[in-house]
Backbone of each chain as ProteinMPNN parsed JSONL, in Angstrom:
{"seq_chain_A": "XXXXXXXXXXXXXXXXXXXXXXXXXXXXXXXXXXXXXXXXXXXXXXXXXXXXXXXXXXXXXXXXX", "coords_chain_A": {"N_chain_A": [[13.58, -2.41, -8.476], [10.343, -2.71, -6.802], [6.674, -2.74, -7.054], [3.847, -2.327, -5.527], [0.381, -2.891, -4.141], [-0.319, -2.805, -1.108], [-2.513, -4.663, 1.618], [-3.557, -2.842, 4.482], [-3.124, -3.023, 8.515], [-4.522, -2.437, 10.963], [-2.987, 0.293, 10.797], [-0.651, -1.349, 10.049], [1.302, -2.209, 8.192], [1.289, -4.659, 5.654], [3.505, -5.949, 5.374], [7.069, -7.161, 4.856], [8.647, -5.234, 6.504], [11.824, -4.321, 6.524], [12.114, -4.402, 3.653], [11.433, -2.398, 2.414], [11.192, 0.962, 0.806], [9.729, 2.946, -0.224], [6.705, 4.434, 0.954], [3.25, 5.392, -0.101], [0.817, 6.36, 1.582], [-3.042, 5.937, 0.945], [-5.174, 5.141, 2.197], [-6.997, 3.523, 4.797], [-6.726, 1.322, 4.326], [-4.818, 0.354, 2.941], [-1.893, 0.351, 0.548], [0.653, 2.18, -1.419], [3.525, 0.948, -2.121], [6.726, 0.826, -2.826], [9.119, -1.541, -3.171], [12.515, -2.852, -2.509], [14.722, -5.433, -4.219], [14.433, -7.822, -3.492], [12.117, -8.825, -2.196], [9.902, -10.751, -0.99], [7.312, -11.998, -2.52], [3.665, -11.481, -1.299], [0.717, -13.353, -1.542], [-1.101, -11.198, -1.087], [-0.558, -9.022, -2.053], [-1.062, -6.953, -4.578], [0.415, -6.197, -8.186], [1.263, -3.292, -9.088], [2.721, -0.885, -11.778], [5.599, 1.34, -12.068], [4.714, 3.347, -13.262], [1.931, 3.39, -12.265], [2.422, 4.041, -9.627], [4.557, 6.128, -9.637], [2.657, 7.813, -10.159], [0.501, 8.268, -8.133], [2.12, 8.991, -6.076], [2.439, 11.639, -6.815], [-0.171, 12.818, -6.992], [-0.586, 12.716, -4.52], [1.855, 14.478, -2.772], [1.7, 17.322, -3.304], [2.872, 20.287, -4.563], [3.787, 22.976, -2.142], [2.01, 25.523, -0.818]], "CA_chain_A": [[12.55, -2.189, -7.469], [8.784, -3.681, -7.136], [5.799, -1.842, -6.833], [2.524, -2.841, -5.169], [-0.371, -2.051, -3.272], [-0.461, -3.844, 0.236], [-2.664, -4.639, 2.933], [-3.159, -2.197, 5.687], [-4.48, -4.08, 9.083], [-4.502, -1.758, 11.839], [-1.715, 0.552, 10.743], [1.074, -2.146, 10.182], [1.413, -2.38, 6.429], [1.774, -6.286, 5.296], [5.311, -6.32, 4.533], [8.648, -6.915, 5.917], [9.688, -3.398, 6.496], [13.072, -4.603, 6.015], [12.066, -4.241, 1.959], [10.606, -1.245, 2.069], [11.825, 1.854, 0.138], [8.758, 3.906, -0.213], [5.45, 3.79, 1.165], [2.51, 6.181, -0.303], [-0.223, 5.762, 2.44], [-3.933, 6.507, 0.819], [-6.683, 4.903, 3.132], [-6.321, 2.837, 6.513], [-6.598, -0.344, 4.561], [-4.083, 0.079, 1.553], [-0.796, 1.615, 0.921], [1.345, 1.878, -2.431], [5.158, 0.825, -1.474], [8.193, 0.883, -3.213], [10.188, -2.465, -2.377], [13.947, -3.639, -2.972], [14.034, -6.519, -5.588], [14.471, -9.21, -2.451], [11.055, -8.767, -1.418], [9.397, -12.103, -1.31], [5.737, -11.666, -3.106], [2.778, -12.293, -0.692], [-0.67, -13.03, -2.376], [-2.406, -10.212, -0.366], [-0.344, -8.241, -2.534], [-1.418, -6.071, -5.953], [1.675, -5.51, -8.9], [1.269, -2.313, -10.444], [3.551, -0.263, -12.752], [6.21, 2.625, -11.524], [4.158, 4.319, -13.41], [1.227, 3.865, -11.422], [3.315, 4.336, -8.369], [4.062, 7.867, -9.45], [1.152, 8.999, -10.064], [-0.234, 8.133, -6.964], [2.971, 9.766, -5.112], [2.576, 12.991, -7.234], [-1.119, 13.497, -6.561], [-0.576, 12.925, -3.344], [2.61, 15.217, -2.596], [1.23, 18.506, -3.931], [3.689, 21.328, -4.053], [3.231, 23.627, -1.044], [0.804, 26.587, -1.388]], "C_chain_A": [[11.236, -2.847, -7.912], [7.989, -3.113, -6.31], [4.686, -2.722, -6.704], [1.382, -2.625, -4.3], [-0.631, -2.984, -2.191], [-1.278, -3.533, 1.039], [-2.529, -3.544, 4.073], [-3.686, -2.659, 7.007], [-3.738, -3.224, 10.442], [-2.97, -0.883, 12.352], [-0.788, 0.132, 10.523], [0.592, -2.819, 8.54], [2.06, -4.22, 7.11], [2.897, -6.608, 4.657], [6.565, -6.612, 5.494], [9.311, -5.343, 5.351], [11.225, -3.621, 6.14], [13.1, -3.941, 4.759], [11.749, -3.024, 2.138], [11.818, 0.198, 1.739], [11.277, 3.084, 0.157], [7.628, 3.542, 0.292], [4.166, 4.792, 0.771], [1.033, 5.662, 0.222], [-1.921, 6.223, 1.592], [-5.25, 6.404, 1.234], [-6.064, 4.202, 3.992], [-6.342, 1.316, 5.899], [-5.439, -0.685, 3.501], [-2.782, 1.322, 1.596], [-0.377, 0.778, -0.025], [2.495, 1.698, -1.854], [5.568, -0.108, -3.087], [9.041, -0.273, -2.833], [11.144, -2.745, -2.976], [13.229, -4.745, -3.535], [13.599, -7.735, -4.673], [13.859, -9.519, -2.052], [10.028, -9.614, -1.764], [7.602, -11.573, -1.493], [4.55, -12.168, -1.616], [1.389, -12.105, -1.934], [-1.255, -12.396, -1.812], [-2.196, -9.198, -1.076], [-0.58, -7.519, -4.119], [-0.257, -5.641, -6.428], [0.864, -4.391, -9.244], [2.588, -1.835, -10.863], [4.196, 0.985, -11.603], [5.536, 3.743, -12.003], [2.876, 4.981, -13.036], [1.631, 4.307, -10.043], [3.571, 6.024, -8.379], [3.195, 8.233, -9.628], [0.502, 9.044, -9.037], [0.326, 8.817, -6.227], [2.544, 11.281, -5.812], [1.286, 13.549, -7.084], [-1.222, 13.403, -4.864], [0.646, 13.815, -1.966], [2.606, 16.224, -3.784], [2.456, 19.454, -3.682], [3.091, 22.372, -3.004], [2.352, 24.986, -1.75], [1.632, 27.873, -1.211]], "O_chain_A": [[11.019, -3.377, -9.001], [8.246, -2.907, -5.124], [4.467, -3.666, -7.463], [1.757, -1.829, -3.438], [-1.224, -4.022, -2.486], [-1.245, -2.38, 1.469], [-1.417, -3.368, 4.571], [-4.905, -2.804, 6.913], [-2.575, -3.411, 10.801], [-2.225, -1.009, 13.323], [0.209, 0.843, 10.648], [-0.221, -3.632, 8.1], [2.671, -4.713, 8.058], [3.157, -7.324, 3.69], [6.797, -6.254, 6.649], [9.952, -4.765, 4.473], [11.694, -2.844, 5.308], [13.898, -3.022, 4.577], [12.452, -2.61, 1.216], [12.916, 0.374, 2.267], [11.883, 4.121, 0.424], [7.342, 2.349, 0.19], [3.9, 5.229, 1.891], [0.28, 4.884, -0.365], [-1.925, 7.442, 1.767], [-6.208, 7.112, 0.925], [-4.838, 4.143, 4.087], [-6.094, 0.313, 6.569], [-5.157, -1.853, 3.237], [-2.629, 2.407, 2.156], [-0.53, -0.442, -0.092], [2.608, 2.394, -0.845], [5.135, -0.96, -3.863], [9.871, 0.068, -1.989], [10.938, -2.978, -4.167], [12.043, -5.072, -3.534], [12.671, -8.493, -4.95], [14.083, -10.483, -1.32], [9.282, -9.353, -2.708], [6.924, -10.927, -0.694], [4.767, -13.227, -1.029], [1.145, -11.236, -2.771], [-2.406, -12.831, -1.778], [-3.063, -8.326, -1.128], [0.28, -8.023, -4.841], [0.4, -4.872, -5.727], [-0.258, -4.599, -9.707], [3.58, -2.342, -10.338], [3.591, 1.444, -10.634], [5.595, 4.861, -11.493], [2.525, 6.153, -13.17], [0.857, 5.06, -9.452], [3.119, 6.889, -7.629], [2.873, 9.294, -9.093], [-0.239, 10.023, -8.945], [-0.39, 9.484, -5.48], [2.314, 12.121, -4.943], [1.29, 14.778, -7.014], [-1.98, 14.093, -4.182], [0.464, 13.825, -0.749], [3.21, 16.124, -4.852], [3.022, 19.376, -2.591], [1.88, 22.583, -3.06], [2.174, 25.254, -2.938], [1.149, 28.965, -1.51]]}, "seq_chain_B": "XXXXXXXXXXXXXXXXXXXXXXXXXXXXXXXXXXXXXXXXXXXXXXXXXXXXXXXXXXXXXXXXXXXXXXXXXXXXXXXXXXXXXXXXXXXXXXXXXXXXXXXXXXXXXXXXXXXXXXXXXXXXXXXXXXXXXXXXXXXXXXXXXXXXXXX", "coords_chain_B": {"N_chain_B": [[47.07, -19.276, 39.117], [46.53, -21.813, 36.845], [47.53, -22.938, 33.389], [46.383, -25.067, 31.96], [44.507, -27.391, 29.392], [44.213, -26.523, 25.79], [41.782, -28.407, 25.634], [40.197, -27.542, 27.681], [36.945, -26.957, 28.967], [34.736, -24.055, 28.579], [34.994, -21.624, 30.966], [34.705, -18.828, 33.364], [36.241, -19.065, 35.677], [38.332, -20.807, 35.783], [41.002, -22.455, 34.036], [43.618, -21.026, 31.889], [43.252, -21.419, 29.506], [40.441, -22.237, 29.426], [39.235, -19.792, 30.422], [40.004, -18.119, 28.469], [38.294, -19.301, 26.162], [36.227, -18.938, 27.468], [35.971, -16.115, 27.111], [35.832, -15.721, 24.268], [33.395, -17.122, 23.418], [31.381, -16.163, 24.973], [31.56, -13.517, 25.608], [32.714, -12.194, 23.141], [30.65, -12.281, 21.409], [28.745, -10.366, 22.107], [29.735, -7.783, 21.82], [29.322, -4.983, 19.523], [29.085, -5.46, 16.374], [31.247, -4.26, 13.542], [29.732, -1.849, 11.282], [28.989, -1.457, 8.285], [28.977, 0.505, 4.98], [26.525, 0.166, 4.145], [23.152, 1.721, 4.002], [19.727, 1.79, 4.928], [17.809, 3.243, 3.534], [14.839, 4.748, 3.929], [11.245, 6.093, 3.392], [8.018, 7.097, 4.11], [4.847, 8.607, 3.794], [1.578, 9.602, 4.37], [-2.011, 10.417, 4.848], [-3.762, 9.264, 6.776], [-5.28, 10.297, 9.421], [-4.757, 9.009, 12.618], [-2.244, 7.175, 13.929], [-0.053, 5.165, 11.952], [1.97, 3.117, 11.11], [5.326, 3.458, 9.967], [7.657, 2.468, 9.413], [9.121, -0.574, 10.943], [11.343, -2.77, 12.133], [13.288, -5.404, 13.688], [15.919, -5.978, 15.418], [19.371, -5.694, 16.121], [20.651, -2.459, 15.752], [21.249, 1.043, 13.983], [19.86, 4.3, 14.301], [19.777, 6.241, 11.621], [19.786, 9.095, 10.876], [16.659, 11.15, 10.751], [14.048, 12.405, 8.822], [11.545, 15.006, 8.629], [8.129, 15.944, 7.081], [5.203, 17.87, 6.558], [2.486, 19.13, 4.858], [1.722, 22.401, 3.486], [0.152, 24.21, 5.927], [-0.753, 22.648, 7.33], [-0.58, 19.659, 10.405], [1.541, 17.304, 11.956], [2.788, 14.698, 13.419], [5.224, 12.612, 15.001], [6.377, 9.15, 16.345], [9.089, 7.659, 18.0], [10.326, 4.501, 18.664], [12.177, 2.596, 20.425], [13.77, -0.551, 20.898], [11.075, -1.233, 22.271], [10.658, 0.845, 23.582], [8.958, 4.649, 23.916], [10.651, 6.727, 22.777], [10.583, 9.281, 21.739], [8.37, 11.505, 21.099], [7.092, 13.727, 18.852], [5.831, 16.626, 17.524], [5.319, 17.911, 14.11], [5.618, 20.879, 12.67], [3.774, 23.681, 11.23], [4.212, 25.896, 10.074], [7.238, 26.105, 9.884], [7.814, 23.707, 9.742], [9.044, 21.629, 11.744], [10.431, 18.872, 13.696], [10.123, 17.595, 16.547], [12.067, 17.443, 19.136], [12.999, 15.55, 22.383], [9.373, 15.18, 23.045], [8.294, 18.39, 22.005], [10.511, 19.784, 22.952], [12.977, 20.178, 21.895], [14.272, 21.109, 18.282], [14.74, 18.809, 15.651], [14.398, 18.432, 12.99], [14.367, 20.284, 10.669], [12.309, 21.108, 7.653], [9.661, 21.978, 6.481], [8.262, 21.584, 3.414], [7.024, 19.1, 1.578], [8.514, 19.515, -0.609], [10.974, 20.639, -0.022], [12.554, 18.782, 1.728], [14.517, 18.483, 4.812], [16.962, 16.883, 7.065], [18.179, 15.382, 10.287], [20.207, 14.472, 11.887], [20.678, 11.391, 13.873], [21.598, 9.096, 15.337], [20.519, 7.065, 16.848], [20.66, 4.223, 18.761], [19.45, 0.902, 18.749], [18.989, -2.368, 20.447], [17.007, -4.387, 20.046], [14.407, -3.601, 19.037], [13.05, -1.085, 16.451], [10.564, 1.19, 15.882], [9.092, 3.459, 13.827], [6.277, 5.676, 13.722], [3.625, 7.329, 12.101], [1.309, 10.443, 11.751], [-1.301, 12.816, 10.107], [-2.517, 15.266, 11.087], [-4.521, 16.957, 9.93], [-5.039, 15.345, 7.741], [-4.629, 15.672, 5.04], [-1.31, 15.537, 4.593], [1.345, 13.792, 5.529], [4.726, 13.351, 5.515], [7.576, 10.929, 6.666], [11.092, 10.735, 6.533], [13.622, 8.324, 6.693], [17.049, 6.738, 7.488], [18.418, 3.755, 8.14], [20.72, 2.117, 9.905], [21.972, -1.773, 10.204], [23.326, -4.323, 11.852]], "CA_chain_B": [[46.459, -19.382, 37.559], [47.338, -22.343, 35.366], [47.336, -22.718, 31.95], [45.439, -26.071, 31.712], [44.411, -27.548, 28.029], [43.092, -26.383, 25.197], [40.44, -28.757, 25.471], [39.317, -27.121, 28.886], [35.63, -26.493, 28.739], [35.247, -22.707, 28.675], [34.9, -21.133, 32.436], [35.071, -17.543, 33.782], [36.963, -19.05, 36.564], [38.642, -22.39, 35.489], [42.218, -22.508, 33.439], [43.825, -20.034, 31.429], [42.722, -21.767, 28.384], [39.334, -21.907, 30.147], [39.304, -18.505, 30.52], [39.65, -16.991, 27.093], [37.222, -19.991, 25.638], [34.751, -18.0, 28.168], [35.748, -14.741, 26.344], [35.112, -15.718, 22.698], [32.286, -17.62, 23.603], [30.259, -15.562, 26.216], [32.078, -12.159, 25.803], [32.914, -11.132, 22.099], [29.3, -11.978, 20.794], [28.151, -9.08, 22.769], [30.117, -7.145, 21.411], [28.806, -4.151, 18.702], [29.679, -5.405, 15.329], [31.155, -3.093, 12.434], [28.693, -1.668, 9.883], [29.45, -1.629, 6.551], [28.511, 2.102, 4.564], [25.251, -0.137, 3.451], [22.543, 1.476, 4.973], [18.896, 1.142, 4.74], [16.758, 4.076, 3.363], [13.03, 4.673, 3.151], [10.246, 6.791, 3.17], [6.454, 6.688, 4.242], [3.653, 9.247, 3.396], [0.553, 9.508, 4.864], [-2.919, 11.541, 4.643], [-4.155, 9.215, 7.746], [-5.44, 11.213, 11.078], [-3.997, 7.934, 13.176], [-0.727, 6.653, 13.502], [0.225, 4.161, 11.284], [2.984, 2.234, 11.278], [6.193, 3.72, 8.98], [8.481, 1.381, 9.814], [8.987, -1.77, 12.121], [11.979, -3.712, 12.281], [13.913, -5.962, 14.799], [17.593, -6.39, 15.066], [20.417, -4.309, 16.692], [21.638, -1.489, 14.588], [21.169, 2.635, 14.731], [18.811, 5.43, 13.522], [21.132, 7.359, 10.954], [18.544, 9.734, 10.728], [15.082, 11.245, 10.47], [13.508, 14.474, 8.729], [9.4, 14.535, 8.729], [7.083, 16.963, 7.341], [4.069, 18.087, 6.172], [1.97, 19.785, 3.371], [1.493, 23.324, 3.928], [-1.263, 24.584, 6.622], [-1.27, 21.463, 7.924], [0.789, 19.447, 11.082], [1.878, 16.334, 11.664], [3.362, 13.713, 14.993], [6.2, 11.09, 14.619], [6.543, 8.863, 17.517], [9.708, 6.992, 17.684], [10.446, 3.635, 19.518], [13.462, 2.134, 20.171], [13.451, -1.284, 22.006], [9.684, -1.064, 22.648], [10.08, 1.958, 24.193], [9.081, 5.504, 23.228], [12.032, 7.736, 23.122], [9.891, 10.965, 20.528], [6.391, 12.138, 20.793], [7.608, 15.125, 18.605], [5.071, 17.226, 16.368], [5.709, 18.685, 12.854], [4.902, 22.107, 12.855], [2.948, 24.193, 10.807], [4.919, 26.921, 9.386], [8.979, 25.216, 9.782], [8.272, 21.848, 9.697], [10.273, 21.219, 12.763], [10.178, 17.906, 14.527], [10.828, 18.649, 18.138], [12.463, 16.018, 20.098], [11.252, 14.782, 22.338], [8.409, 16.068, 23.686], [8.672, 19.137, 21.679], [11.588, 20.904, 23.289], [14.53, 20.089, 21.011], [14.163, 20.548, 17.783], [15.817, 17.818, 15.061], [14.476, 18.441, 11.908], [13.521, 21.558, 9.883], [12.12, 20.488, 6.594], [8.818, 22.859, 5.585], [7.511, 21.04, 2.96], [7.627, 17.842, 1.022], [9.957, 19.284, -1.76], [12.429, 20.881, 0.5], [13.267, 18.222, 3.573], [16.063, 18.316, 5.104], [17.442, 16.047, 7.756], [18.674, 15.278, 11.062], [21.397, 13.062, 12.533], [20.261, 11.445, 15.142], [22.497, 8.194, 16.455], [19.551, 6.229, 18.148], [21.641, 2.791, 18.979], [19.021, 0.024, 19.141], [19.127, -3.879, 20.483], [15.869, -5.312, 19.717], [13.7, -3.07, 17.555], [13.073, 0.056, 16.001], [9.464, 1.716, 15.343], [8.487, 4.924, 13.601], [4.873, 6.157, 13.867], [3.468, 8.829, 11.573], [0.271, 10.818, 11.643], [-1.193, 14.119, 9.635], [-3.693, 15.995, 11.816], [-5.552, 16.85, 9.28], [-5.383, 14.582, 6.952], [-3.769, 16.028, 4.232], [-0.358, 14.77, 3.889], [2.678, 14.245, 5.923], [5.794, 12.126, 5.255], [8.758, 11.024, 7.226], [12.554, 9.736, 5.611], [14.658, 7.874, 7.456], [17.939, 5.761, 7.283], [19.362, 3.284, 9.082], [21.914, 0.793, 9.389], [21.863, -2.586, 10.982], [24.353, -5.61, 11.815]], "C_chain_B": [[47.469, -20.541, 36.723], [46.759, -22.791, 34.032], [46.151, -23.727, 31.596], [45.603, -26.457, 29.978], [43.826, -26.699, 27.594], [41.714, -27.09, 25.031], [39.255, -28.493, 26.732], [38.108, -26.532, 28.563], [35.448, -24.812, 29.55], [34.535, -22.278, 30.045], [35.087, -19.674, 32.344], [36.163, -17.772, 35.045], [38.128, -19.903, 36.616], [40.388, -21.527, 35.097], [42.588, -21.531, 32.346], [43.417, -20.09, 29.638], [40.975, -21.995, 28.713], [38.781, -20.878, 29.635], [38.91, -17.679, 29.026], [39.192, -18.04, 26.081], [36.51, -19.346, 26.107], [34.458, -16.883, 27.119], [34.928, -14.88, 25.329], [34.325, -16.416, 22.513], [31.037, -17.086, 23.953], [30.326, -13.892, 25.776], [31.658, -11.215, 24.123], [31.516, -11.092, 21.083], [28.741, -10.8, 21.006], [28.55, -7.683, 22.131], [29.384, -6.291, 20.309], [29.946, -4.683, 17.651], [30.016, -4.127, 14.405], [30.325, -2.961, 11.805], [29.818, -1.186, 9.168], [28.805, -0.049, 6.407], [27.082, 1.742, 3.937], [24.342, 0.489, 4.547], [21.011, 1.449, 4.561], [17.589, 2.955, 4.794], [15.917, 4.584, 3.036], [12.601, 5.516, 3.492], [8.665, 6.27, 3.332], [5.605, 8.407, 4.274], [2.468, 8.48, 4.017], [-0.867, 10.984, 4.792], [-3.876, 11.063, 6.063], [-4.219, 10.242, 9.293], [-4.852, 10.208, 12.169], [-2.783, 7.942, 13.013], [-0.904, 5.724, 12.909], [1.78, 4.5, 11.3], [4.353, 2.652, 10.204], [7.369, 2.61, 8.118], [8.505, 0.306, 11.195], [10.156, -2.732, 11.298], [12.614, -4.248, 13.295], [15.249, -6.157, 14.153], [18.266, -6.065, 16.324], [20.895, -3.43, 15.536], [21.306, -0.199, 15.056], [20.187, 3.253, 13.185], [19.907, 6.481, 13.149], [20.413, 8.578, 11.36], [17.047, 10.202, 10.668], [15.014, 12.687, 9.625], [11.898, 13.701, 8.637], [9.155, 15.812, 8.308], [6.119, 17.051, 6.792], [3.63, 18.803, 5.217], [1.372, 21.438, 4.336], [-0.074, 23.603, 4.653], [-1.815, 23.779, 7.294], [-0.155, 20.942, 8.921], [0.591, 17.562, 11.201], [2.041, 15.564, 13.119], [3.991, 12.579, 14.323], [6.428, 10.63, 16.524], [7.708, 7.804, 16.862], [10.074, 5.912, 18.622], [11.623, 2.687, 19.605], [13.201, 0.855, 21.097], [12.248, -1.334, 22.735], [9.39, 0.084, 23.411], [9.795, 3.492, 23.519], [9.977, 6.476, 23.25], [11.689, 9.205, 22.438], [8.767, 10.846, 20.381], [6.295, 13.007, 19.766], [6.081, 15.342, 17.495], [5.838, 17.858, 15.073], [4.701, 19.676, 12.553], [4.53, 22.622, 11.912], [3.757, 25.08, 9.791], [6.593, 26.68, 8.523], [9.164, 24.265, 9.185], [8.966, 21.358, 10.749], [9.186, 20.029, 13.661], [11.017, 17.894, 15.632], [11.286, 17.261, 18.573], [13.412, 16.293, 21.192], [11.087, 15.367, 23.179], [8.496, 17.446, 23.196], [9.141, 20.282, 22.491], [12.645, 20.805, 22.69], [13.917, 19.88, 19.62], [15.089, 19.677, 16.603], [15.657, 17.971, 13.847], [13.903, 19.563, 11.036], [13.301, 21.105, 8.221], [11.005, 21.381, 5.651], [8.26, 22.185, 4.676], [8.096, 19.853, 2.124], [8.852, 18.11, 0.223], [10.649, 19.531, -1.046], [13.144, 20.204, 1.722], [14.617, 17.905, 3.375], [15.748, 17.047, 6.139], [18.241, 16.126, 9.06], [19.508, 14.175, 11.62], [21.623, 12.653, 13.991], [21.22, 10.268, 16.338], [21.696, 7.396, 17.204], [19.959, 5.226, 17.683], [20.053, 1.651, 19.275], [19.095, -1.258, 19.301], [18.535, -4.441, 20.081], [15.34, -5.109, 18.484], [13.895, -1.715, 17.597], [11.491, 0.382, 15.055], [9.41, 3.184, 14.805], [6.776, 4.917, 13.313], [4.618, 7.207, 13.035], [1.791, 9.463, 11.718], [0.061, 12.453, 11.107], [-2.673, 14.421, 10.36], [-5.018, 16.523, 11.099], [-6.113, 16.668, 8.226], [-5.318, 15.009, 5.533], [-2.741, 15.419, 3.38], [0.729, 15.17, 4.893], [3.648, 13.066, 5.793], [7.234, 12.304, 6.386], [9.359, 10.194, 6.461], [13.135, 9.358, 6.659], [16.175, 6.907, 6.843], [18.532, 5.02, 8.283], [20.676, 2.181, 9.173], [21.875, -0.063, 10.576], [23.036, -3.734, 10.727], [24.47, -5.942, 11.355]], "O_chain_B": [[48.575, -20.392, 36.204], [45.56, -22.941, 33.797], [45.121, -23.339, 31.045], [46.532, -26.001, 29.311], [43.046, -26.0, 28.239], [40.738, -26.589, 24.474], [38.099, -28.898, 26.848], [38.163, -25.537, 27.84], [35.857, -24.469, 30.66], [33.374, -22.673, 30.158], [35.6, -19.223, 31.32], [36.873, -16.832, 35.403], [38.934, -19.709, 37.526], [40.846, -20.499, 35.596], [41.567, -21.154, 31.771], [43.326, -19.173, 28.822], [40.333, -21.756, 27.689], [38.021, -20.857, 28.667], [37.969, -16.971, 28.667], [39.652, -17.809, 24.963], [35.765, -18.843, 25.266], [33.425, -16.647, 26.493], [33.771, -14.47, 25.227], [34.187, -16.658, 21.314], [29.935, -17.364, 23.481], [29.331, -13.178, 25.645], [30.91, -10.269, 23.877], [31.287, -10.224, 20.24], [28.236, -10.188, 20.064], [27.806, -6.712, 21.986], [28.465, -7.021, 19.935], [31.164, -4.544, 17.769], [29.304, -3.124, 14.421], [29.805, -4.032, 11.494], [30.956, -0.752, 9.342], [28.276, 0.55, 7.343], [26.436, 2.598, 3.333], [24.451, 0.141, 5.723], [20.99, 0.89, 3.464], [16.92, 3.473, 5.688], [15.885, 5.027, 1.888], [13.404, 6.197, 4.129], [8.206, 5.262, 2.795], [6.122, 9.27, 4.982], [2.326, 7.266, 4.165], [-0.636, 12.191, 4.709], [-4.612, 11.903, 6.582], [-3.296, 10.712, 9.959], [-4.192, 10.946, 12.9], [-2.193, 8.569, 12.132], [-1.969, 5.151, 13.141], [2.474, 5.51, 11.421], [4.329, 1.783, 9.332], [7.691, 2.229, 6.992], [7.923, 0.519, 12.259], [9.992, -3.276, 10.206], [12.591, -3.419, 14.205], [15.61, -6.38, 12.998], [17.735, -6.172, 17.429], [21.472, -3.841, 14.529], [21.068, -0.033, 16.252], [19.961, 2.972, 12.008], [20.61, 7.222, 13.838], [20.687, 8.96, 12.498], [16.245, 9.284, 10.498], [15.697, 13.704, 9.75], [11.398, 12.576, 8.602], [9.696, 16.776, 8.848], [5.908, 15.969, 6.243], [4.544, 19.25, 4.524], [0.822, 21.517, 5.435], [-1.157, 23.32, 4.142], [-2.929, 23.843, 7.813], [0.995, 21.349, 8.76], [-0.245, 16.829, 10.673], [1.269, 15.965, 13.989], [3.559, 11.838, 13.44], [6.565, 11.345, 17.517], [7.597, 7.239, 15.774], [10.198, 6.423, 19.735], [11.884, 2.014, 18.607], [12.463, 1.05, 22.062], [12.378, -1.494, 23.948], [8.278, 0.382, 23.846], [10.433, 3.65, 22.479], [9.769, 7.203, 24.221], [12.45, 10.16, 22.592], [8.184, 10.12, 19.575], [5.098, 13.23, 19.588], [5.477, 14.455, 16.892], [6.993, 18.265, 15.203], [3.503, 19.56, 12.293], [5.027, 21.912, 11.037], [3.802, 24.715, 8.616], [7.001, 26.887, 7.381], [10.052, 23.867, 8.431], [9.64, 20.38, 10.425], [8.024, 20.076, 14.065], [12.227, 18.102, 15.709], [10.777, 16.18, 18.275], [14.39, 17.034, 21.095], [11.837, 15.957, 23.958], [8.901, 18.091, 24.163], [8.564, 21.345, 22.72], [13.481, 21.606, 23.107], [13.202, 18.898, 19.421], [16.293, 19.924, 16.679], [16.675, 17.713, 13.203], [12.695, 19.481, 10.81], [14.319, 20.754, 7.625], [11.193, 21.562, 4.448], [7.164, 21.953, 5.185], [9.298, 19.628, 1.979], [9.878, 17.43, 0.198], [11.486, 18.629, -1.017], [13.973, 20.709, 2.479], [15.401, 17.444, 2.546], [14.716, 16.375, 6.142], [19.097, 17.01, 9.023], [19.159, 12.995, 11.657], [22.294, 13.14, 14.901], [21.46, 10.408, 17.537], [22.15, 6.986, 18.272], [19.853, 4.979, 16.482], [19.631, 1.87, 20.41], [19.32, -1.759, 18.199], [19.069, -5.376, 19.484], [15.451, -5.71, 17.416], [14.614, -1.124, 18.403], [11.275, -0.025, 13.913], [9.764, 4.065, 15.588], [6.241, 4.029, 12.648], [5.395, 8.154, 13.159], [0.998, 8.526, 11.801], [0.875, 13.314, 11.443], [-3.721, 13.819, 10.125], [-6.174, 16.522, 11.523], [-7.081, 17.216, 7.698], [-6.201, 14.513, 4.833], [-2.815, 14.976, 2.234], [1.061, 16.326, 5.158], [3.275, 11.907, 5.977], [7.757, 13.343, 6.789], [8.861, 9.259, 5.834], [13.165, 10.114, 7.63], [16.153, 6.469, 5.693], [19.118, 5.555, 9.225], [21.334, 1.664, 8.27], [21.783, 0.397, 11.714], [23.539, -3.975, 9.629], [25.261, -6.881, 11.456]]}, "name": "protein", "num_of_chains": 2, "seq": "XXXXXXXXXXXXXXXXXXXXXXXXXXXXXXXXXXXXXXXXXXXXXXXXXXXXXXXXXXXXXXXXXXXXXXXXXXXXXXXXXXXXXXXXXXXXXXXXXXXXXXXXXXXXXXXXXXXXXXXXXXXXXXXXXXXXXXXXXXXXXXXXXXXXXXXXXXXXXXXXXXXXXXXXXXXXXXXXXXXXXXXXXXXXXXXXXXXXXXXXXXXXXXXXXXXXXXXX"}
């Protein structure tokens, strides 16, 4: 898998949804996603680590109250 | 009806070799291919008050599934679109988690909170495309899963 932070441009993440695996939404202009390996790089796009990937999913899926 | 050549240029009305050149020309494309057990499944989160966009693809294929829900005390809306049209307005409720469909009078998915979603099996056949929509009311957190499988 390949982790990165994409583009958000009026709701429609910058990706081929096709790839997509995960998507951890956190403002209207950016969103962490999860992609299959096949997922051709754009330069709009930011690598980070799985390990920034969870952390971003785990503060942002809190256990319920 | 006669037989004619095989090199008869394919007709619906022509020669009997005509004829079933029409078929596997005109006819069996149309046709609904097999799927394979590959199918195609993701996930989107959101803390946006808007819809945004979950998914968006084009093809033909089917909606295995959906579940959706939300972070406690908080609700949610999945809109789903099949072929550009909307076929689920549904909300994710408050207490259940239930995504009603559509128009919340049926519901499809009971889920309650992120750790415990479940799932619904839903069968939506599409030709063209296939949209999901998500939004959390108040901006919180709500996620929908889906799977699907395509041609």
């Amino acid at each position: 898998m390949k982790f990165f932070i994409v583009p958000v441009n009026n709701g429609l993440l910058d990706i081929d949804y096709a790839d997509l695996v995960e998507g951890i939404q956190t403002t209207a202009t950016e969103c962490y996603v999860k992609l299959r390996d096949i997922a051709a790089i754009r330069d709009t796009w930011l690598g980070i680590t799985e390990e920034q990937f969870e952390t971003v999913k785990a503060n942002m899926i809190q256990p319920p109250e | 009806m006669r037989i004619g050549k095989k090199t008869d240029a394919a007709s619906a009305t022509g020669s009997l070799f005509a004829r079933i050149a029409y078929i596997v020309n005109t006819i069996i494309p149309t046709l609904q291919k097999p799927r394979g057990l590959h199918g195609a499944p993701g996930s989107f989160t959101t803390a946006l008050t808007t819809y945004q966009t979950a998914l968006s693809i084009t093809g033909k294929g089917r909606l295995v599934y959906l579940a959706a829900s939300t972070h406690s005390n908080s609700t949610g809306a999945v809109i789903i679109e099949i072929d550009g049209a909307s076929v689920c307005m549904g909300s994710i409720g408050t207490t259940s988690g239930v995504l009603w469909f559509p128009d919340n009078s049926f519901p499809i998915s009971y889920s309650g909170t992120f750790t415990s979603s479940g799932n619904s099996h839903l069968d939506l056949s599409f030709k063209e495309s296939l949209v999901i929509q998500l939004k959390c009311n108040q901006g919180i957190g709500a996620n929908v899963c889906w799977q699907y499988e395509d041609e």
